[in-house]
C-alpha positions as CSV (number, residue, x, y, z in Angstrom):
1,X,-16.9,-31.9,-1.9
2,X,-19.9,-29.5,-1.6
3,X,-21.9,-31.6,-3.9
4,X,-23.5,-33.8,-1.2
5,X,-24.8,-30.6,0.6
6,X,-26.7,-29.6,-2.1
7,X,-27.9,-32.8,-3.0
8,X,-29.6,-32.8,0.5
9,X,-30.6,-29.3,0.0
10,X,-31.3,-28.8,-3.6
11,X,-34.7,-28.2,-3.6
12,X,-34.1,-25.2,-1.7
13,X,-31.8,-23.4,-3.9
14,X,-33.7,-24.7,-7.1
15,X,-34.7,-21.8,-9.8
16,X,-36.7,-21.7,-12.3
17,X,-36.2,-19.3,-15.4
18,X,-38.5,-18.4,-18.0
19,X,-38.0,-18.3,-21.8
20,X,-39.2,-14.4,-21.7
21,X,-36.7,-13.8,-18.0
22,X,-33.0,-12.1,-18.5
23,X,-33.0,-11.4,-22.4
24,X,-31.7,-8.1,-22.4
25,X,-27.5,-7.1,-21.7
26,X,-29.0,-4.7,-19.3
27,X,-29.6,-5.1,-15.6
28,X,-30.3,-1.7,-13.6
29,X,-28.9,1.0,-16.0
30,X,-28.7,3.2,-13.1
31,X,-25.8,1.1,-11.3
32,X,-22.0,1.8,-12.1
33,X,-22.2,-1.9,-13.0
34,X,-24.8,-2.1,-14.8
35,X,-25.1,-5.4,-16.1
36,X,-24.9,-6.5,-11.7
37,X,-28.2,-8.0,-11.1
38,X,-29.5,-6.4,-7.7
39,X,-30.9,-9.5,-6.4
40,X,-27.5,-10.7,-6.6
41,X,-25.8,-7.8,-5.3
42,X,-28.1,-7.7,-2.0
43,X,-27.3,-11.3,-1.6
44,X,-23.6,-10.6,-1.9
45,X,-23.9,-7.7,0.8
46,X,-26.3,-10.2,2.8
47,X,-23.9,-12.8,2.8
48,X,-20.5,-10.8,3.9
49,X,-22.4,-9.1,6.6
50,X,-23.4,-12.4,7.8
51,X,-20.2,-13.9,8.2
52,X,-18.6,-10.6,8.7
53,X,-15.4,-11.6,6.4
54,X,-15.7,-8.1,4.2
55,X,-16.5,-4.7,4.8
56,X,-19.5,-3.8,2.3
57,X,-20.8,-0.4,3.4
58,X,-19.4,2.7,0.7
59,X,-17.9,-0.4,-1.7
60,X,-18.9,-0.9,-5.3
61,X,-19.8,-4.7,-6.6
62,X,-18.3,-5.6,-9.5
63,X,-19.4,-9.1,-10.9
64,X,-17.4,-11.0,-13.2
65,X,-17.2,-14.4,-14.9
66,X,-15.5,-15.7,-11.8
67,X,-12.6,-13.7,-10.2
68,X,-10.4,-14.6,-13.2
69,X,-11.7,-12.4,-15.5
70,X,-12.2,-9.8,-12.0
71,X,-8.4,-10.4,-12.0
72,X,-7.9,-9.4,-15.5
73,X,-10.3,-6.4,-14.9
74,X,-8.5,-5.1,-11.8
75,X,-4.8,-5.2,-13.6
76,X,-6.1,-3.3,-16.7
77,X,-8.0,-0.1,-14.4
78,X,-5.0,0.0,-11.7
79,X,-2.5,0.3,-14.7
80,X,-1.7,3.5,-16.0
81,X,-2.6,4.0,-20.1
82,X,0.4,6.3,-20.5
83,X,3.1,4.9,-18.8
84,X,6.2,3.8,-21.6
85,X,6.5,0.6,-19.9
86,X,4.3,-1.7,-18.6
87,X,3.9,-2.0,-14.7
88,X,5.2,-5.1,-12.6
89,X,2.5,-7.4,-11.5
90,X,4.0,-9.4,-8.3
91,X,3.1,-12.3,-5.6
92,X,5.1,-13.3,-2.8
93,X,6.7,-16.8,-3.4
94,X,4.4,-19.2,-3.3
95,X,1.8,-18.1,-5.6
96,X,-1.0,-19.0,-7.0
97,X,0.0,-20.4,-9.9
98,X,-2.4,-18.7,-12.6
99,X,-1.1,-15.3,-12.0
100,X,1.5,-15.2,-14.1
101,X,0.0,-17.4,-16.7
102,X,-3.1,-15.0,-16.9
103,X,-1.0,-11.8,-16.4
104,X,1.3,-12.4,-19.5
105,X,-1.1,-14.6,-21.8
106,X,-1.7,-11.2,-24.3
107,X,1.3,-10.0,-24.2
108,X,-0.2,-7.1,-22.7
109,X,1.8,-3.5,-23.2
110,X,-0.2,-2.6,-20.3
111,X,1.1,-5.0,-17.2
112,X,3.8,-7.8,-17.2
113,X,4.4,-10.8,-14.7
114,X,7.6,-9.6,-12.4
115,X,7.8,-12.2,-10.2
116,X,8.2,-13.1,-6.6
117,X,6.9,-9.7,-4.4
118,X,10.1,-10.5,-1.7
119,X,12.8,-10.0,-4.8
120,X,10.9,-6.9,-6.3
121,X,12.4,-3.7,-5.7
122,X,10.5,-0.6,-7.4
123,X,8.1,1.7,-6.4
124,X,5.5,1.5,-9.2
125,X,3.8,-2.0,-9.1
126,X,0.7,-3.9,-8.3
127,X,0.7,-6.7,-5.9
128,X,-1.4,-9.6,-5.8
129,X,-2.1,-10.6,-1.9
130,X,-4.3,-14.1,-1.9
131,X,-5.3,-14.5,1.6
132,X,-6.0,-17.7,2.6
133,X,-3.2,-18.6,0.1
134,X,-3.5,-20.8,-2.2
135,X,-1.5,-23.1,-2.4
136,X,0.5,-22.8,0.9
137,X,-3.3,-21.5,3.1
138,X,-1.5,-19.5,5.6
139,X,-2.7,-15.4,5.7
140,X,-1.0,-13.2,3.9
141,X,-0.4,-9.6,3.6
142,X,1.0,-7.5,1.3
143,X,5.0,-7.2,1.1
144,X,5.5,-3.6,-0.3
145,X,4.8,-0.5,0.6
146,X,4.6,2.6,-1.6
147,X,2.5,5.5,-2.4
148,X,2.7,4.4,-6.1
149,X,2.1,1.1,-5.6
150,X,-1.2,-1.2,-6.2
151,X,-2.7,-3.9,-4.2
152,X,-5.2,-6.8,-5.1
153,X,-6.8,-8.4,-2.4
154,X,-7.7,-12.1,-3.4
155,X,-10.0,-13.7,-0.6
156,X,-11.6,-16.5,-2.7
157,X,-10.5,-18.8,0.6
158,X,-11.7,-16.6,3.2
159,X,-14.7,-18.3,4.0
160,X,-15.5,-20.2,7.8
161,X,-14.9,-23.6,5.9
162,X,-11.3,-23.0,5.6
163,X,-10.0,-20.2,8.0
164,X,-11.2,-18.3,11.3
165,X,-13.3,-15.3,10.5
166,X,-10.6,-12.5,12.5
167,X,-12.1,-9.2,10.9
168,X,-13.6,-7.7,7.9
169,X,-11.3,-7.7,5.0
170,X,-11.1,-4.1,4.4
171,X,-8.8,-3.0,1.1
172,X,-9.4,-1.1,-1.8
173,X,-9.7,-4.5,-4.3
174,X,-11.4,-7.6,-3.3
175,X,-11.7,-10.4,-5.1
176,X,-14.7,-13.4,-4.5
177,X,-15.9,-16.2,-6.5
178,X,-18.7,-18.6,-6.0
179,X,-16.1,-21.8,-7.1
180,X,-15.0,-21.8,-3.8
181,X,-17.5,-20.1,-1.1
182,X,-20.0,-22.4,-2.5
183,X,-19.0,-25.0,-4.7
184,X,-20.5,-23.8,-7.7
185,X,-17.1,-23.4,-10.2
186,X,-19.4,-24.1,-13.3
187,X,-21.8,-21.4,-12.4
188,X,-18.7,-18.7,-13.5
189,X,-19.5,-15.7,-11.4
190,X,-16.9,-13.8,-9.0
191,X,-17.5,-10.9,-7.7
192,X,-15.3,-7.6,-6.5
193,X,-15.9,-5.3,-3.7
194,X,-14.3,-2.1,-5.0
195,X,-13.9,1.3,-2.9
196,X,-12.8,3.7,-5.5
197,X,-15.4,4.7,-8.0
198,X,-13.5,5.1,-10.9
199,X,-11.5,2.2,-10.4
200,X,-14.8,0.3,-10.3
201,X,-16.1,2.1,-13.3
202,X,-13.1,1.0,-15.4
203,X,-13.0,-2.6,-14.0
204,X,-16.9,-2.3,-15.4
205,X,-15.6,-1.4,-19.0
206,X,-13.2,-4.0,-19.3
207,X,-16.1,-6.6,-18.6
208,X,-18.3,-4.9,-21.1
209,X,-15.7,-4.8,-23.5
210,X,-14.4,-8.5,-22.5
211,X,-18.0,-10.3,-22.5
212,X,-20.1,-7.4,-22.9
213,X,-21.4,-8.2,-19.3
214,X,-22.1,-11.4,-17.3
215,X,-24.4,-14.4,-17.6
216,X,-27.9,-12.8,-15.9
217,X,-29.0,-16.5,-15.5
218,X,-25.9,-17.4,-13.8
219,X,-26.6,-14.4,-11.6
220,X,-29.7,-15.4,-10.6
221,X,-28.9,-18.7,-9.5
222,X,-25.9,-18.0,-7.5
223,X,-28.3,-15.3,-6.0
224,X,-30.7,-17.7,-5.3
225,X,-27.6,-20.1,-3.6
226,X,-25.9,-17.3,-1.6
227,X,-29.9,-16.6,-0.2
228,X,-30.2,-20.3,0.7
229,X,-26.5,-20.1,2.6
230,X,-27.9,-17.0,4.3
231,X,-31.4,-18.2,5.1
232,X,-29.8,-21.4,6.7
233,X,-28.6,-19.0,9.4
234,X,-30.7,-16.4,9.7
235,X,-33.7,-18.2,9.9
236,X,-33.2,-21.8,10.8
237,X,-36.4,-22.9,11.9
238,X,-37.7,-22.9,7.9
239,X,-34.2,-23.9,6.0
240,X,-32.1,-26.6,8.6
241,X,-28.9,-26.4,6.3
242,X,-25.9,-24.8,7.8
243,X,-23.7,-24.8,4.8
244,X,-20.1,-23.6,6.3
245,X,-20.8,-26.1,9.5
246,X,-21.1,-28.8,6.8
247,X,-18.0,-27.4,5.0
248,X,-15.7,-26.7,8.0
249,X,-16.7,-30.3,9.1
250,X,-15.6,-32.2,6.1
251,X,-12.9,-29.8,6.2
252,X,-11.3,-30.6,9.4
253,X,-12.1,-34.3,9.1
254,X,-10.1,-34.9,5.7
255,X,-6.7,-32.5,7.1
256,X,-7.0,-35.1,10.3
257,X,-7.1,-38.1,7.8
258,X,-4.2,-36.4,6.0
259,X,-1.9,-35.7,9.0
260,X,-2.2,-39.0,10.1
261,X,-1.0,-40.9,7.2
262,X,1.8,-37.9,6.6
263,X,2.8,-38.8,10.4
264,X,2.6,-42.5,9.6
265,X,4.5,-42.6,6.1
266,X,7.0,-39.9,7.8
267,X,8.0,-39.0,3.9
268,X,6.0,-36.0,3.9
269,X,5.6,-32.7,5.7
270,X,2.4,-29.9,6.3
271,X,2.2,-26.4,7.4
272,X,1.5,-26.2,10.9
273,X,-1.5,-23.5,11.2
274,X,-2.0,-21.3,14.4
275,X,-5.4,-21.2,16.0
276,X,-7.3,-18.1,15.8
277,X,-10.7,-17.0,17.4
278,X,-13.3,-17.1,14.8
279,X,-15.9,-14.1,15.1
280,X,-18.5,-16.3,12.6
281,X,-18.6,-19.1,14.8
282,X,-17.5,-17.9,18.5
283,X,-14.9,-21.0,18.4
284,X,-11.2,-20.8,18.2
285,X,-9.9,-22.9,15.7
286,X,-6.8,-24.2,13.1
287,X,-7.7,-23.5,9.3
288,X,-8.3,-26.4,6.9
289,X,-7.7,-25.0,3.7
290,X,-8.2,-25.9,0.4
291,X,-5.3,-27.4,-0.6
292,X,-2.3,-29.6,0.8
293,X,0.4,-27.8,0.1
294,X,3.2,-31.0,0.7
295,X,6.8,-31.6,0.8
296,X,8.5,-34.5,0.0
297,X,11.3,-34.8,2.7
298,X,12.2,-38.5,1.2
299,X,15.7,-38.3,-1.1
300,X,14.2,-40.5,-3.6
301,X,10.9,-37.9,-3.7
302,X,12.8,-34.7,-5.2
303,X,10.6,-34.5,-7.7
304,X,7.4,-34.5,-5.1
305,X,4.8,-34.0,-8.2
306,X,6.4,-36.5,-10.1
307,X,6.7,-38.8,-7.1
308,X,3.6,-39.3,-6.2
309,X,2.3,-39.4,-10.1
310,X,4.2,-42.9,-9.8
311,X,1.0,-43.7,-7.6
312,X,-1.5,-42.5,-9.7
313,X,-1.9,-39.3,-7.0
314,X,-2.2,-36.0,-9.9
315,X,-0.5,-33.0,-8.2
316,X,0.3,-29.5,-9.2
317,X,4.0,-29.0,-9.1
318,X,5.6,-26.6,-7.1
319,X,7.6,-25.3,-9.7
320,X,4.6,-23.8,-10.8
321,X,4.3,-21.8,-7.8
322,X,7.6,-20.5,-7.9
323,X,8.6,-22.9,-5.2
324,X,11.1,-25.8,-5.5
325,X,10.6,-29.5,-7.1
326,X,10.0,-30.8,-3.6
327,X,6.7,-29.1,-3.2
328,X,3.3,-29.6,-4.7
329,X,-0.1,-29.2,-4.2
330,X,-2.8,-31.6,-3.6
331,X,-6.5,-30.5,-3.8
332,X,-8.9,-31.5,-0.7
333,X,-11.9,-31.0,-2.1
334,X,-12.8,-33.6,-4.5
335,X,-15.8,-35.5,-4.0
336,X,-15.6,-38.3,-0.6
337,X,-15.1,-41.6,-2.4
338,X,-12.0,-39.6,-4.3
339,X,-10.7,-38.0,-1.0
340,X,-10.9,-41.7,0.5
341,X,-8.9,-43.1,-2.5
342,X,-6.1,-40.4,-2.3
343,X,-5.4,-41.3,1.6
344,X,-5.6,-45.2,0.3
345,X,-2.5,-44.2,-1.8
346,X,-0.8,-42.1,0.5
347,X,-0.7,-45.5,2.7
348,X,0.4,-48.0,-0.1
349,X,3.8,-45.6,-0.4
350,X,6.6,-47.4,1.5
């Protein structure tokens, strides 16, 4: 979807590398993370001040090859390397559906997938809080409670494009990723906004032993993005872009396209989202997230995946969730001519 923006704007966030530029592993040897480039970093801390959406001040930045791999870093240095069993990674029901795919994948003796975070009952655990959720978009916050317990905070949706800005985010793991604040997926950088040093510093091994650092070339160009987000802003006169006015409207366009058609085909059903006062724009507002998360109310549509395969509309399942058969989850942010050809669908199903 944000392909058309930078199209229009390209020029802008353009960057050219040299042959000699970015050959070493090393990027400030003086940083905890020290293969972060800093002109990535200060764009990072430019950009969240800017839309106010994370608390930056005393946190450590952690960049990874997108948050999945920041995912993977964050379960290894909040699990403890003694413990005889491995500790319970959770989400509440629905989830996003790579957790437990990527928690269990190595059989890790470290962490193991337990589940749905409303059925777990332990004290020793780390819970994974996605907020805007994907797939469902509604806020979340954590289920448990315990002074033994872990928490990872993934905000890869909370961005003005898809939610109201309430408040900084401010927990001790956050999780970013320039797929979805930007559009960028094939650029692979995420980054985390860590607040306990050594937490940071073994989330920063992991990488290093993982990849042995992230792609300074990829760095450098989401650097040069975030700047051409935050210049479209800050200093309007020189860059008239406004990249989360252009998401949020194509946002809130499709989800009216998308309720209508629900209401007209009456076989389907949405979450109903509050509105919220955004701080980033001064407007209240509904969010628009990133997914449809639909159910198939129809008796003949149990399988609601599988249902709306029959015409040629690909869906996640929400078995794959850890919700039921009548659930799945449709993607909004395909490219317009796609978007236009899913609602054409929707209104062929009698």
């Amino acid at each position: 979807m944000f392909e058309s923006f930078w199209r229009a704007n390209g020029e802008e966030a353009t960057i050219v590398i040299p042959g000699w530029q970015t050959m070493s592993y090393f990027s400030d040897v003086s940083n905890l993370c020290w293969f972060l480039e800093p002109e990535f970093a200060k764009q990072i801390r430019r950009l969240h001040g800017l839309v106010g959406n994370a608390v930056v001040e005393d946190r450590h930045i952690v960049v990874g090859t997108g948050s999945t791999q920041l995912f993977q870093a964050a379960l290894y240095a909040l699990s403890p390397s003694d413990a005889l069993q491995p500790i319970p990674v959770i989400s509440a029901v629905p989830y996003y559906s790579s957790y437990p795919a990527v928690t269990d994948f190595l059989h890790s003796g470290l962490f193991r997938w337990a589940g749905d975070a409303n059925a777990f009952q332990g004290e020793n655990y780390i819970e994974l809080v996605c907020s805007p959720n994907n797939p469902d978009g509604f806020m979340k916050q954590a289920v448990l409670k315990s002074d033994t317990g872990k928490t990872i905070h993934d905000l890869a949706y909370y961005w003005p494009q898809y939610t109201a800005i309430s408040s900084p985010a401010n927990h001790d793991i956050m999780l970013f990723t320039a797929s979805k604040s930007t559009g960028h997926a094939g650029t692979r950088v995420g980054w985390a906004l860590v607040k306990d040093q050594e937490i940071a510093k073994r989330m920063t091994k992991y990488i290093e032993l993982n990849s042995l650092g992230v792609s300074k070339d990829s760095q450098l160009r989401a650097a040069k993005i975030l700047k051409v987000i935050s210049d479209g802003y800050e200093f309007p006169n020189s860059i008239d872009a406004k990249f989360f006015d252009f998401g949020r409207n194509h946002m809130r366009n499709r989800w009216e396209r998308l309720r209508e058609v629900v209401r007209e085909t009456g076989i389907f059903s949405l979450p109903e989202f509050p509105s919220e006062d955004c701080s980033f724009t001064g407007d209240r507002t509904s969010s628009f997230p990133a997914f449809a998360w639909v159910k198939c109310e129809w008796e003949n549509a149990q399988d609601c995946a599988a249902f709306l395969k029959s015409y040629n509309i690909l869906t996640r399942s929400g078995k794959h969730f850890g919700a039921g058969l009548n659930y799945a989850r449709v993607s909004m942010l395909d490219r317009d001519e796609t978007f236009d050809v899913f609602i054409q669908r929707l209104y062929s199903i009698k």
